[in-house]
N, CA, C and O atoms as CSV, one atom per row, in Angstrom:
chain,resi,resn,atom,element,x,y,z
A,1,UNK,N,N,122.485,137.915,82.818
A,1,UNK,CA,C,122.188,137.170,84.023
A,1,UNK,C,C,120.853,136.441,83.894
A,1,UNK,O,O,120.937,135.216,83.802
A,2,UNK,N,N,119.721,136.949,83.875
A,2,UNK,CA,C,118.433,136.644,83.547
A,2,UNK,C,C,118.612,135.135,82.078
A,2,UNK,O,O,117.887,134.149,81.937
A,3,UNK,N,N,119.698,135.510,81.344
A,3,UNK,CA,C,119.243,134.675,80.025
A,3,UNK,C,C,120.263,133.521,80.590
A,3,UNK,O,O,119.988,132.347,80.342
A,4,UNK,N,N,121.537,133.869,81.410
A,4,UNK,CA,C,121.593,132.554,81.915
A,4,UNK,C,C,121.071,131.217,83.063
A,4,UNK,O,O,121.253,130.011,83.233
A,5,UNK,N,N,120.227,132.516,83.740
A,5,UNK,CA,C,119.410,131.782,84.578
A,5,UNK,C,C,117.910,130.968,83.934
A,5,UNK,O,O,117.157,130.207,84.541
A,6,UNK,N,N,117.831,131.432,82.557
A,6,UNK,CA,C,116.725,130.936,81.808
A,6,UNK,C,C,117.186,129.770,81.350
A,6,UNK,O,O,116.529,128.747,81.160
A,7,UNK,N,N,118.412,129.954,81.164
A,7,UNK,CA,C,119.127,128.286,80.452
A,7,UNK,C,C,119.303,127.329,81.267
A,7,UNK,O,O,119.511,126.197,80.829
A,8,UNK,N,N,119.245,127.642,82.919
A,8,UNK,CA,C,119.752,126.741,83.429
A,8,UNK,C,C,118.170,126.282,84.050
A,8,UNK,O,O,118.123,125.159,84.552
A,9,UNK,N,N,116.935,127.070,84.036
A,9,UNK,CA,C,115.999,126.568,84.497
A,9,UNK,C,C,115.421,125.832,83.560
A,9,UNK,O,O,114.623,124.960,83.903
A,10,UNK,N,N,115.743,126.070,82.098
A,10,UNK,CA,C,114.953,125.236,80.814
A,10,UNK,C,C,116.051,123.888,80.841
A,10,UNK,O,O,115.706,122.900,80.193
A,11,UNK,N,N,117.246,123.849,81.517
A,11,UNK,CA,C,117.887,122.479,81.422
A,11,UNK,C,C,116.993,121.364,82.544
A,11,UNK,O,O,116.596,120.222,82.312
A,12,UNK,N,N,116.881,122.099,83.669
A,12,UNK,CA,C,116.617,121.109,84.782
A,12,UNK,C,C,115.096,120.333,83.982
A,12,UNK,O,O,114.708,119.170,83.880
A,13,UNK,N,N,114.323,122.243,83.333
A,13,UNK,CA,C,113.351,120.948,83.347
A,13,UNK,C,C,113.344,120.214,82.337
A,13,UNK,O,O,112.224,119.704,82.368
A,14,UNK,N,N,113.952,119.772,81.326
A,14,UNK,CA,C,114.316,118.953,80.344
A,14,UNK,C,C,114.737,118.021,81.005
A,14,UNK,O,O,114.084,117.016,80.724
A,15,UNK,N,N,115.610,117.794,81.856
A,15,UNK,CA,C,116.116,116.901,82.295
A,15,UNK,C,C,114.887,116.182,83.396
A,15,UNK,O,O,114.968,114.988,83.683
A,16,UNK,N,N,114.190,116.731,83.743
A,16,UNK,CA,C,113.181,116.204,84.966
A,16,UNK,C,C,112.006,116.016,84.011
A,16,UNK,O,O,111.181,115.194,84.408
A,17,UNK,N,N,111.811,116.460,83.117
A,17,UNK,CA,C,110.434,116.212,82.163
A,17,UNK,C,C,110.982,115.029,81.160
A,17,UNK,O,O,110.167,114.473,80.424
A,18,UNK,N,N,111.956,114.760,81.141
A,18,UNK,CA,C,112.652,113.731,80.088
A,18,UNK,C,C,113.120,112.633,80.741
A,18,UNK,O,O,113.856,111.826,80.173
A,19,UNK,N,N,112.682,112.481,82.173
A,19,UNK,CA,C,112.956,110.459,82.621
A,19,UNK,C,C,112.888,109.401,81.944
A,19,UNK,O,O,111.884,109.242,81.250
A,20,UNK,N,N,113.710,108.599,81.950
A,20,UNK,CA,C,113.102,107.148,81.094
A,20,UNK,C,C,111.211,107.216,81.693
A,20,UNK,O,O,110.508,107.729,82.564
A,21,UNK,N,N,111.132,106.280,80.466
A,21,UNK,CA,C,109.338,105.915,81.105
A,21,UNK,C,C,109.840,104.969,82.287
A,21,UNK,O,O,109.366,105.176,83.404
A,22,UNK,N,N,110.831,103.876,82.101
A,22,UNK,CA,C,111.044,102.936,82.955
A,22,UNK,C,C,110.965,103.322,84.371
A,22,UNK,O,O,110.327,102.754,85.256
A,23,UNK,N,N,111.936,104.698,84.486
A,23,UNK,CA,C,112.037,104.882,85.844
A,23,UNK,C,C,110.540,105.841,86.513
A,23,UNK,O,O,110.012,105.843,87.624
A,24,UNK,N,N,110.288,106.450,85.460
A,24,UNK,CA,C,108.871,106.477,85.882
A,24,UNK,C,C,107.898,105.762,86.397
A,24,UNK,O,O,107.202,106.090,87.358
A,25,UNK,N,N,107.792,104.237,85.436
A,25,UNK,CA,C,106.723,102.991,85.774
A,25,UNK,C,C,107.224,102.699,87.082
A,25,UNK,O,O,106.346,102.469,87.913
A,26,UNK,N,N,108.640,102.639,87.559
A,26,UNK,CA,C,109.123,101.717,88.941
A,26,UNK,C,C,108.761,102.590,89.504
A,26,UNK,O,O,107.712,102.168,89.992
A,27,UNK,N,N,108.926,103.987,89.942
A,27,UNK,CA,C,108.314,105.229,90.853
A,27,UNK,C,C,107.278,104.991,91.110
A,27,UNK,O,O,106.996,104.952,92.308
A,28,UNK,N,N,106.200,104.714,90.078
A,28,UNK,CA,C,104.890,104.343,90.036
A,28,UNK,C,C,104.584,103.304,91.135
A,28,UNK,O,O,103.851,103.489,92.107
A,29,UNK,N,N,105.271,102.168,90.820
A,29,UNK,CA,C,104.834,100.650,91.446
A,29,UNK,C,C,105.330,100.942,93.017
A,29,UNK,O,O,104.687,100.860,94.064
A,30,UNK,N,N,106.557,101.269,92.803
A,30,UNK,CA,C,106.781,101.161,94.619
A,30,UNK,C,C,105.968,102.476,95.637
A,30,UNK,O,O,105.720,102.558,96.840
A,31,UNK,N,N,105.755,103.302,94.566
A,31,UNK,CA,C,104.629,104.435,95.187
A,31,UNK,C,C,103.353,103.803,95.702
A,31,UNK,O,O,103.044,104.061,96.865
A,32,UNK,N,N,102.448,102.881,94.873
A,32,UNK,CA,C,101.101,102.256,95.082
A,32,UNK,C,C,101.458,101.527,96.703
A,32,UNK,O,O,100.378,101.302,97.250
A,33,UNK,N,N,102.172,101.275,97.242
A,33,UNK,CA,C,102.004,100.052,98.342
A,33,UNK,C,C,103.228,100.683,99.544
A,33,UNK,O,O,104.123,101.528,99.526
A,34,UNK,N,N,102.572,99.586,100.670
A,34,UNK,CA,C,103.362,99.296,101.497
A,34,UNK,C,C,104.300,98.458,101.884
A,34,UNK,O,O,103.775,97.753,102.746
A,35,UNK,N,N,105.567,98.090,101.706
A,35,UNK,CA,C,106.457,96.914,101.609
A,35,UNK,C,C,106.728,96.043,102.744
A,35,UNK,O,O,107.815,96.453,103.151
A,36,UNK,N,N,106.339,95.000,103.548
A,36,UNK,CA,C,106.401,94.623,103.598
A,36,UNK,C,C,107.501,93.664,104.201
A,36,UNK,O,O,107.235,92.575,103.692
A,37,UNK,N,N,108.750,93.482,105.135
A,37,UNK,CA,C,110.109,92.783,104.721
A,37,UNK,C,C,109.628,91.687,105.371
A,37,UNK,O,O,109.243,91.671,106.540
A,38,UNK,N,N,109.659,90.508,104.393
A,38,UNK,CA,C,109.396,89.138,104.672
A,38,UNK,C,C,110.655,88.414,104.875
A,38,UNK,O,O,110.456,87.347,105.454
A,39,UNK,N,N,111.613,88.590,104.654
A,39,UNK,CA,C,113.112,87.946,104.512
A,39,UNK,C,C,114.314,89.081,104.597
A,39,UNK,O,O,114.424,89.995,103.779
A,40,UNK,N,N,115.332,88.836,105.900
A,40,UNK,CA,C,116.340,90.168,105.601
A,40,UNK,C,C,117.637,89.303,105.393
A,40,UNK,O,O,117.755,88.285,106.075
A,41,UNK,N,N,118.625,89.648,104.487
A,41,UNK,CA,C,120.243,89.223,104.557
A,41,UNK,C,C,119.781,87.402,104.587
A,41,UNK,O,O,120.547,86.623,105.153
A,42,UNK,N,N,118.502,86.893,103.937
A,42,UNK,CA,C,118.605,85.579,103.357
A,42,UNK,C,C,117.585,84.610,104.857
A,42,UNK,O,O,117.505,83.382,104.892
A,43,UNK,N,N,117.147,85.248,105.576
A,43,UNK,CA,C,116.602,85.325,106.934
A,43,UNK,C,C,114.641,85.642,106.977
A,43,UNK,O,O,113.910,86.632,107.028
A,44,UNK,N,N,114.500,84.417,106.928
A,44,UNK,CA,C,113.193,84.395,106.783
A,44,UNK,C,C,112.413,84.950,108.195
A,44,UNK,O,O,112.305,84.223,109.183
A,45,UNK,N,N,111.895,86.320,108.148
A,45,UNK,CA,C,110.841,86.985,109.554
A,45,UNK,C,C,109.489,86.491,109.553
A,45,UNK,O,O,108.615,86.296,108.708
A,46,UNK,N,N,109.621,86.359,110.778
A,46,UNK,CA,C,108.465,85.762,111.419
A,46,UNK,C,C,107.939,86.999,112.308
A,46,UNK,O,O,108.622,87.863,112.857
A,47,UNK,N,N,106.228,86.817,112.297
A,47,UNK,CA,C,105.948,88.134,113.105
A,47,UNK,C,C,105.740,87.685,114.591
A,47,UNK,O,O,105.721,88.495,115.518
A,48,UNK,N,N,105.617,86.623,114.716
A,48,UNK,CA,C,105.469,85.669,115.547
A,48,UNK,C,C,106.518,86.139,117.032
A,48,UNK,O,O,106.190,86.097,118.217
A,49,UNK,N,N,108.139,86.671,116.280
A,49,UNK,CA,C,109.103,86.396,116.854
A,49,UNK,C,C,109.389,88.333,116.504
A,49,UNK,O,O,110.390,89.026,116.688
A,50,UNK,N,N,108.296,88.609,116.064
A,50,UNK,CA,C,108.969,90.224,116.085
A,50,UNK,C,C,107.875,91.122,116.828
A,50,UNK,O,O,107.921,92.239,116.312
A,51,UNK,N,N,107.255,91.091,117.475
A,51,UNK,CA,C,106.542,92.135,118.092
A,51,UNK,C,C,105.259,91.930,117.713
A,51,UNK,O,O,104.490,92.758,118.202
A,52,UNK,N,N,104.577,90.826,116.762
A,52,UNK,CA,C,103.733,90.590,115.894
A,52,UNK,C,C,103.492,91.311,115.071
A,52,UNK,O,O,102.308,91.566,114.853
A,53,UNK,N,N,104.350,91.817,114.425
A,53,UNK,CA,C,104.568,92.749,113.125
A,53,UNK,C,C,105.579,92.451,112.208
A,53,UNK,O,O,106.552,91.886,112.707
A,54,UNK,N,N,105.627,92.684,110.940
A,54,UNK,CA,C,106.860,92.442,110.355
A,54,UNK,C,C,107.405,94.218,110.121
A,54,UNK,O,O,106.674,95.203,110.221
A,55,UNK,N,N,108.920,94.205,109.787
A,55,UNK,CA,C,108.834,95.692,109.521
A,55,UNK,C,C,108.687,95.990,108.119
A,55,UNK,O,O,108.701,95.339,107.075
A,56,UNK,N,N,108.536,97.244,108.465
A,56,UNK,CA,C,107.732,97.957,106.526
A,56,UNK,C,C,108.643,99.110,106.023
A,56,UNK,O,O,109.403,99.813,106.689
A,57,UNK,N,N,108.331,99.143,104.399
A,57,UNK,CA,C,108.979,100.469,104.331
A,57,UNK,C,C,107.762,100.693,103.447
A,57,UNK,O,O,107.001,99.789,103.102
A,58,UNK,N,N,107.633,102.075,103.083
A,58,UNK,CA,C,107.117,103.177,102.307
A,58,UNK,C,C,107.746,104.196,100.932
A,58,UNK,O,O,107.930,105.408,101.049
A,59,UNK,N,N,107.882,103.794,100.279
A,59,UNK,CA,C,107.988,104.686,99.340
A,59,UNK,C,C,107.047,105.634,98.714
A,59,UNK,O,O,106.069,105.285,98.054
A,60,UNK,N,N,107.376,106.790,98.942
A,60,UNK,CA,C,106.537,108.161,98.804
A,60,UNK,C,C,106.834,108.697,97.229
A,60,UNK,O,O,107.671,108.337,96.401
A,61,UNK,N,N,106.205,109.303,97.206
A,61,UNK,CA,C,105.947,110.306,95.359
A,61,UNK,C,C,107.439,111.170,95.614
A,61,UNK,O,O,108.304,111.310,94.749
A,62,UNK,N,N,107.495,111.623,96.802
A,62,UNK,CA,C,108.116,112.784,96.549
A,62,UNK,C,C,109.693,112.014,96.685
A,62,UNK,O,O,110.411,112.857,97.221
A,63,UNK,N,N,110.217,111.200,96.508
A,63,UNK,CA,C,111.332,110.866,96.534
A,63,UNK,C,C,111.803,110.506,98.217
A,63,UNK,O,O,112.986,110.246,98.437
A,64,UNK,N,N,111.095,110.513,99.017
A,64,UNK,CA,C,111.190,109.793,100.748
A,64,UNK,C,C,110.735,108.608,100.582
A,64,UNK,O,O,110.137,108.127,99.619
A,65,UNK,N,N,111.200,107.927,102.054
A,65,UNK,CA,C,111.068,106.947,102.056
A,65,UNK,C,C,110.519,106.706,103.911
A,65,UNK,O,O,110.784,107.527,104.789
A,66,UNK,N,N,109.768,105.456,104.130
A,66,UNK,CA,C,109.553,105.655,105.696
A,66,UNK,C,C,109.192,104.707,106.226
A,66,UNK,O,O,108.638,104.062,105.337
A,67,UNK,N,N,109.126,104.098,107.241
A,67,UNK,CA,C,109.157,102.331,107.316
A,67,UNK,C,C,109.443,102.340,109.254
A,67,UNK,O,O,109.888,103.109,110.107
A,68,UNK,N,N,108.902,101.075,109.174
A,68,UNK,CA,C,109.394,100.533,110.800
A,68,UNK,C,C,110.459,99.378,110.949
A,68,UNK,O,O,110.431,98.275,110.403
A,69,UNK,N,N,111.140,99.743,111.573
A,69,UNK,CA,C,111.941,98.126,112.239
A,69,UNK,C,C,110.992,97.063,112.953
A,69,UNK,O,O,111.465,96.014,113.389
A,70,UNK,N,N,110.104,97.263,113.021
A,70,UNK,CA,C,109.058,97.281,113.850
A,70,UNK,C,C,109.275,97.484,115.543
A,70,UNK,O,O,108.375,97.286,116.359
A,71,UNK,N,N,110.470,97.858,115.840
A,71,UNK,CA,C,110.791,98.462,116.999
A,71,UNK,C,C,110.796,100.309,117.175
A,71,UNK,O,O,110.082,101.030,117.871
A,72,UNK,N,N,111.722,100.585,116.392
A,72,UNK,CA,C,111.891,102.174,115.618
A,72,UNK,C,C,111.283,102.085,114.385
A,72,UNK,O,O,111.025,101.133,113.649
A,73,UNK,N,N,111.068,103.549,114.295
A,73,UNK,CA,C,110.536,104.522,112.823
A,73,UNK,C,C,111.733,104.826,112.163
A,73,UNK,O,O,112.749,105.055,112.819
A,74,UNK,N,N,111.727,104.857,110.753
A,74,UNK,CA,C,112.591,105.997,110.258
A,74,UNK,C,C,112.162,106.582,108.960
A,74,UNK,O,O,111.180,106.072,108.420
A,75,UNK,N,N,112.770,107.598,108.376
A,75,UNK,CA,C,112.480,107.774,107.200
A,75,UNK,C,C,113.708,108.697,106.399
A,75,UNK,O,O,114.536,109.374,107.008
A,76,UNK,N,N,113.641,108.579,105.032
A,76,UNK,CA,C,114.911,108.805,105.101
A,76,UNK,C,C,114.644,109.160,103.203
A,76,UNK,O,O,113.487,109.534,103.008
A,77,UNK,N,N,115.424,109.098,102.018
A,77,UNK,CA,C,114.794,109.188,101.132
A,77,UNK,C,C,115.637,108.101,99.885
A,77,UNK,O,O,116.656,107.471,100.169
A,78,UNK,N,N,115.024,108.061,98.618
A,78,UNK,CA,C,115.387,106.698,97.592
A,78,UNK,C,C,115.513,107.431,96.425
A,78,UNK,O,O,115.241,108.631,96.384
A,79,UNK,N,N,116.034,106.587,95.161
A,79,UNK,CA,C,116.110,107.566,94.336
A,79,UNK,C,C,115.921,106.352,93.054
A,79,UNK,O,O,116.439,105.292,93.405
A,80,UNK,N,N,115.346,106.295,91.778
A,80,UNK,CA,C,115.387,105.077,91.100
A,80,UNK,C,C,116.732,105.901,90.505
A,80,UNK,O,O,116.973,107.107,90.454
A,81,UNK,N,N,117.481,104.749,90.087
A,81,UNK,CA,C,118.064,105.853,88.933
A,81,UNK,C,C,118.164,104.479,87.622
A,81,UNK,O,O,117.579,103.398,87.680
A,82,UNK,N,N,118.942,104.891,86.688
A,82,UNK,CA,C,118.589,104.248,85.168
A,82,UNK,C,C,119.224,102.669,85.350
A,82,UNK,O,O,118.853,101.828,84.532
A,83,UNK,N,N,119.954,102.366,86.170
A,83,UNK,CA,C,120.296,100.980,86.136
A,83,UNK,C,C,120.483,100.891,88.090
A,83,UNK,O,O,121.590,100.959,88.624
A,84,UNK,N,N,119.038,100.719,88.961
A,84,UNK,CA,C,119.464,100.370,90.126
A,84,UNK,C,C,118.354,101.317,91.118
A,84,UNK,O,O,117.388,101.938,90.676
A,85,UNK,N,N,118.668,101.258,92.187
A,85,UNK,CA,C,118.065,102.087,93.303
A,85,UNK,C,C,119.238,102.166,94.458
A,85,UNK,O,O,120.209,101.463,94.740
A,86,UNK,N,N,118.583,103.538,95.056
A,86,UNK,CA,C,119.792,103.856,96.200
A,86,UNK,C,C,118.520,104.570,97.139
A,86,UNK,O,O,117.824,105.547,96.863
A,87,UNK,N,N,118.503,103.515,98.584
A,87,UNK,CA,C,117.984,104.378,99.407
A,87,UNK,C,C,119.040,105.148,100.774
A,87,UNK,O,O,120.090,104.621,101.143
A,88,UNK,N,N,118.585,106.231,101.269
A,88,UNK,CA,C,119.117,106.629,102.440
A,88,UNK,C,C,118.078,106.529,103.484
A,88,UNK,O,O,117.141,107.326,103.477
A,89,UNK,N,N,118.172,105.639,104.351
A,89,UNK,CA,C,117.039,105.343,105.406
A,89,UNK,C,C,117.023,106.754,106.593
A,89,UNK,O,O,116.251,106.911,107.538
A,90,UNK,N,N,118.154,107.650,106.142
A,90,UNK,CA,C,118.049,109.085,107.081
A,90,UNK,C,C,118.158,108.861,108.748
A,90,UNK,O,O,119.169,108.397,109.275
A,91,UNK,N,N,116.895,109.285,109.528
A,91,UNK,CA,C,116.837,109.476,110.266
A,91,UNK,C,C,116.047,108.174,111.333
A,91,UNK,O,O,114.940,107.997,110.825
A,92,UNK,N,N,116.179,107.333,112.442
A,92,UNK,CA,C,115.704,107.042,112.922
A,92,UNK,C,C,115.221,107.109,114.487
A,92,UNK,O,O,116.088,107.515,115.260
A,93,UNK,N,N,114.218,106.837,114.936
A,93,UNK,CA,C,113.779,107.106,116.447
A,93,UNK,C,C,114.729,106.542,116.783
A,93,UNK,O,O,115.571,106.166,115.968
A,94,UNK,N,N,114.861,106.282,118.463
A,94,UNK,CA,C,115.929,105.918,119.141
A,94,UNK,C,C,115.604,104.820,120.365
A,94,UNK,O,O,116.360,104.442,121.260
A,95,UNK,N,N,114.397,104.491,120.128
A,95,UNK,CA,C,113.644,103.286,121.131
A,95,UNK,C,C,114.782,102.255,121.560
A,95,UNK,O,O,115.505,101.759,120.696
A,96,UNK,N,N,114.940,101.915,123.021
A,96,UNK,CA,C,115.419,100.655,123.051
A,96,UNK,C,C,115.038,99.408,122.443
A,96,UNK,O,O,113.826,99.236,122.574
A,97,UNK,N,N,115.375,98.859,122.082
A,97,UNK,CA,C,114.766,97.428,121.557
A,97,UNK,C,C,115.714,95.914,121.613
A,97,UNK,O,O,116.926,95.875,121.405
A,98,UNK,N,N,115.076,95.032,121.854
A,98,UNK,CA,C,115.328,93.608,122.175
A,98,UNK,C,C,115.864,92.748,120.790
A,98,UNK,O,O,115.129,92.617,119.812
A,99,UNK,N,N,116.694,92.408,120.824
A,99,UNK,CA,C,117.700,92.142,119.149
A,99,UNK,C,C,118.005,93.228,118.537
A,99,UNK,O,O,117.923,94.399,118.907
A,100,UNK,N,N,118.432,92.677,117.390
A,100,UNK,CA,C,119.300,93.303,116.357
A,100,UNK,C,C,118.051,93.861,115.218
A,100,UNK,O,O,118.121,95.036,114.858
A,101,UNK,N,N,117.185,93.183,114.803
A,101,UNK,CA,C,116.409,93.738,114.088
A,101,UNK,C,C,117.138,95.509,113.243
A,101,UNK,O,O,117.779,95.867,112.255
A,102,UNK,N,N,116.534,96.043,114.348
A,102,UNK,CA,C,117.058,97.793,113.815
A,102,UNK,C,C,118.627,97.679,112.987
A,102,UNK,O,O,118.885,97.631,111.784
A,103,UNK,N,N,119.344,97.664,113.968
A,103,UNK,CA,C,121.028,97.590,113.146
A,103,UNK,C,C,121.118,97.030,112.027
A,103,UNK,O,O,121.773,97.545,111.121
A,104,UNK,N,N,120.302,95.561,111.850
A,104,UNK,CA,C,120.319,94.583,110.594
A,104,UNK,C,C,119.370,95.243,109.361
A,104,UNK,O,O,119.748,95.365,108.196
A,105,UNK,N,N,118.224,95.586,109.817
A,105,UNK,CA,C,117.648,96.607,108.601
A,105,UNK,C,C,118.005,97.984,108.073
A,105,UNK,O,O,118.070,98.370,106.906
A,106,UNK,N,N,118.232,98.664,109.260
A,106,UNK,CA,C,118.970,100.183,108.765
A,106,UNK,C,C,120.390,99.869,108.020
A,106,UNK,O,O,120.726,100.737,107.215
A,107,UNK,N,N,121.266,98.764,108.169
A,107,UNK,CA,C,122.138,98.315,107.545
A,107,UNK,C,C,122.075,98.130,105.967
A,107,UNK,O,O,122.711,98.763,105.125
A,108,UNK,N,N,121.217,97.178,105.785
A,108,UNK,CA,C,121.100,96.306,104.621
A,108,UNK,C,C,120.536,97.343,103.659
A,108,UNK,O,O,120.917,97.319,102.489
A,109,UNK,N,N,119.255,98.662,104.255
A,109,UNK,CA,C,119.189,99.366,103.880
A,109,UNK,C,C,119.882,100.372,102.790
A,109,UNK,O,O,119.510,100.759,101.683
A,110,UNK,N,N,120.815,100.578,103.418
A,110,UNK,CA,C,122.184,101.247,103.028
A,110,UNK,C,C,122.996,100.936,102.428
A,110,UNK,O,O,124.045,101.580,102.456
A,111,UNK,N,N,122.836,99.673,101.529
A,111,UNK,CA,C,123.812,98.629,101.217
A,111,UNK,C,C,123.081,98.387,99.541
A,111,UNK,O,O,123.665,97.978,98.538
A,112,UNK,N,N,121.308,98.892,99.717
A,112,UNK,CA,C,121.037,98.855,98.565
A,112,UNK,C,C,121.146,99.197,97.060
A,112,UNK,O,O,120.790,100.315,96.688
A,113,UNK,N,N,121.526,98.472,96.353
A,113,UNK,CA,C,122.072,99.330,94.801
A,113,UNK,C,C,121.257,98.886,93.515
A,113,UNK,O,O,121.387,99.349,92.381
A,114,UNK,N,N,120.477,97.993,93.889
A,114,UNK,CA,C,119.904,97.306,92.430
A,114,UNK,C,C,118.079,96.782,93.352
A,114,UNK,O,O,117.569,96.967,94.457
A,115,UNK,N,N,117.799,96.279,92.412
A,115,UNK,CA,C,116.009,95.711,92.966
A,115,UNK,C,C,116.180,94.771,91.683
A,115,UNK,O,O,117.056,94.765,90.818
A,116,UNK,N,N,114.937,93.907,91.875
A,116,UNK,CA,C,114.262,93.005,90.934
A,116,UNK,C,C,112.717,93.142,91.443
A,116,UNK,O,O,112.454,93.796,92.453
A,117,UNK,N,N,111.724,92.486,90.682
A,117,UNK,CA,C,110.633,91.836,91.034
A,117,UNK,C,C,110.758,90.841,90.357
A,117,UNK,O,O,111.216,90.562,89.249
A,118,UNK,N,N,109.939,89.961,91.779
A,118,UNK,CA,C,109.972,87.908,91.061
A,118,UNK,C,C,108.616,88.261,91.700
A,118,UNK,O,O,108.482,88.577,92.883
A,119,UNK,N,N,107.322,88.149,90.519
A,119,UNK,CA,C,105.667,88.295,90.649
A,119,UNK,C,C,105.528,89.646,91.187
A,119,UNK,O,O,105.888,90.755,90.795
A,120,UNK,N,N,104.747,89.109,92.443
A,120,UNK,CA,C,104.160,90.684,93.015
A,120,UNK,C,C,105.317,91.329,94.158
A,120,UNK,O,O,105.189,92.474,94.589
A,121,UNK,N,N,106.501,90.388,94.591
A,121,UNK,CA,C,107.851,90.546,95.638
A,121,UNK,C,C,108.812,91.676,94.895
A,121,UNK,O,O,109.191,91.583,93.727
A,122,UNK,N,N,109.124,92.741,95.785
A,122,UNK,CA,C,110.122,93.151,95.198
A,122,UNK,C,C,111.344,93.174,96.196
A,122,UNK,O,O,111.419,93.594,97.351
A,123,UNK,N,N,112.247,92.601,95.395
A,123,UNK,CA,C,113.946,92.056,95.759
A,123,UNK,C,C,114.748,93.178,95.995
A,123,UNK,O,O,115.062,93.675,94.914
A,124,UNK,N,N,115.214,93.789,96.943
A,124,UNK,CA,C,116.146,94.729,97.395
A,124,UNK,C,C,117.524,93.855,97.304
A,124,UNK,O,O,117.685,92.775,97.872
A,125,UNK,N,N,118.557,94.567,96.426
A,125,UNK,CA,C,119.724,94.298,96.152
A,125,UNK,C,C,120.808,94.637,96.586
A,125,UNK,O,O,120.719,95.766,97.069
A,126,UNK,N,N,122.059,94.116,96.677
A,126,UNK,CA,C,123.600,94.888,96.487
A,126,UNK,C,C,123.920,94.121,95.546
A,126,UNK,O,O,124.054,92.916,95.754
A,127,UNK,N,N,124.132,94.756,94.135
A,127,UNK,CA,C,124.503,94.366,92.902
A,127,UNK,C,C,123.504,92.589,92.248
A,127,UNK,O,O,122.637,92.705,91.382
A,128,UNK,N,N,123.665,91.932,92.524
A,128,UNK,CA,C,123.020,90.782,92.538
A,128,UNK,C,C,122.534,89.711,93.668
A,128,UNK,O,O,121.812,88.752,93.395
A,129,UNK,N,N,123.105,90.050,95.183
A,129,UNK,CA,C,123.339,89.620,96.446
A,129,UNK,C,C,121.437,89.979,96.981
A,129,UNK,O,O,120.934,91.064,97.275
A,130,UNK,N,N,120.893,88.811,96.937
A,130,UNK,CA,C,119.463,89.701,97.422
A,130,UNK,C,C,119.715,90.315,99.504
A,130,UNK,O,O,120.296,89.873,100.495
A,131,UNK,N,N,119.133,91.125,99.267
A,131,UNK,CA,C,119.467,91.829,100.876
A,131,UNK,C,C,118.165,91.626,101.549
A,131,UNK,O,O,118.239,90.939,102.568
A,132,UNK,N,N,116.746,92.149,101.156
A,132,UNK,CA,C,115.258,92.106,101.542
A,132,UNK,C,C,114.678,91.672,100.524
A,132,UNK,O,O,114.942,91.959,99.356
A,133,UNK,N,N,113.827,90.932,100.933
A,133,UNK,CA,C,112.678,90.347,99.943
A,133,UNK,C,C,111.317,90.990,100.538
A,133,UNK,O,O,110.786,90.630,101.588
A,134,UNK,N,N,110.808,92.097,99.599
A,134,UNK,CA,C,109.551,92.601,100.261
A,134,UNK,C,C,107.954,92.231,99.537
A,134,UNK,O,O,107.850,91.897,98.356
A,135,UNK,N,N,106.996,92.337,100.300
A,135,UNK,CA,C,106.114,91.977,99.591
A,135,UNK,C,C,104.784,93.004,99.791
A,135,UNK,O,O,104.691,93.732,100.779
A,136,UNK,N,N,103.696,92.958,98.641
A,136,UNK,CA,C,102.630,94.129,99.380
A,136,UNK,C,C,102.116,93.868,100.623
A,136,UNK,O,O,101.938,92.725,101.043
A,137,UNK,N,N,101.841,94.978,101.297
A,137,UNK,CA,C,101.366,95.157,102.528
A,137,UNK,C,C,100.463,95.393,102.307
A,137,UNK,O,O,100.204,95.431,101.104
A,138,UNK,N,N,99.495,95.676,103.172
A,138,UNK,CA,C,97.986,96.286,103.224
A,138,UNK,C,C,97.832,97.843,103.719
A,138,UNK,O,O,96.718,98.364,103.781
């Protein structure tokens, strides 16, 4: 019992100590900042027209994720994996709010399977279809 529970704890961590570097470096980058959504589903935001905020997400170390509609909160968690990203936006507050905003981001959210960066923007995907175009926040 003991020697198979030794095999299965020396697999995980092989497997968790042995990431591509790649998916390491992207963990890295979207860890440093706050994102930003400047553009949703091809839809250029204005803060002007959103509460004077744009909404944000967060990507955390520990594999969460956490962000505003800028109406509701949510947070929820992401995962890089070797060809793509998958977030689950989880849980959100339940604020009334004025438009669609919320539905259209917790959506597109969920829809994510791939990223790019074009410069310092990083491109939230479904396969090649850009969904959010985010940029650093402060």
């Amino acid at each position: 019992m003991k020697t198979k529970l030794l095999i299965i704890l020396s697999t995980l961590f092989v497997l968790y100590a042995f990431r591509s570097p790649q998916q390491l470096s992207i963990a890295k980058i979207l860890n440093t900042k706050k994102w930003d959504v400047t553009s949703l589903n091809g839809q250029i935001l204005d803060k002007k027209t959103l509460q004077g905020t744009l909404p944000f997400i967060k990507f955390n170390k520990n594999g969460k994720i956490s962000g505003s509609t800028t109406c509701n909160s949510f947070s929820g968690t992401y995962k890089v994996l070797t060809k793509g990203l998958s977030l689950n936006p989880g849980l959100t507050t339940k604020k009334p709010c004025s438009g669609d905003m919320d539905t259209k981001l917790i959506s597109s959210l969920k829809k994510v399977n791939n990223f790019k960066f074009s410069g310092s923007n990083l491109k939230l995907l479904n396969g090649s279809s850009e969904l959010l175009n985010l940029v650093p926040g402060n």
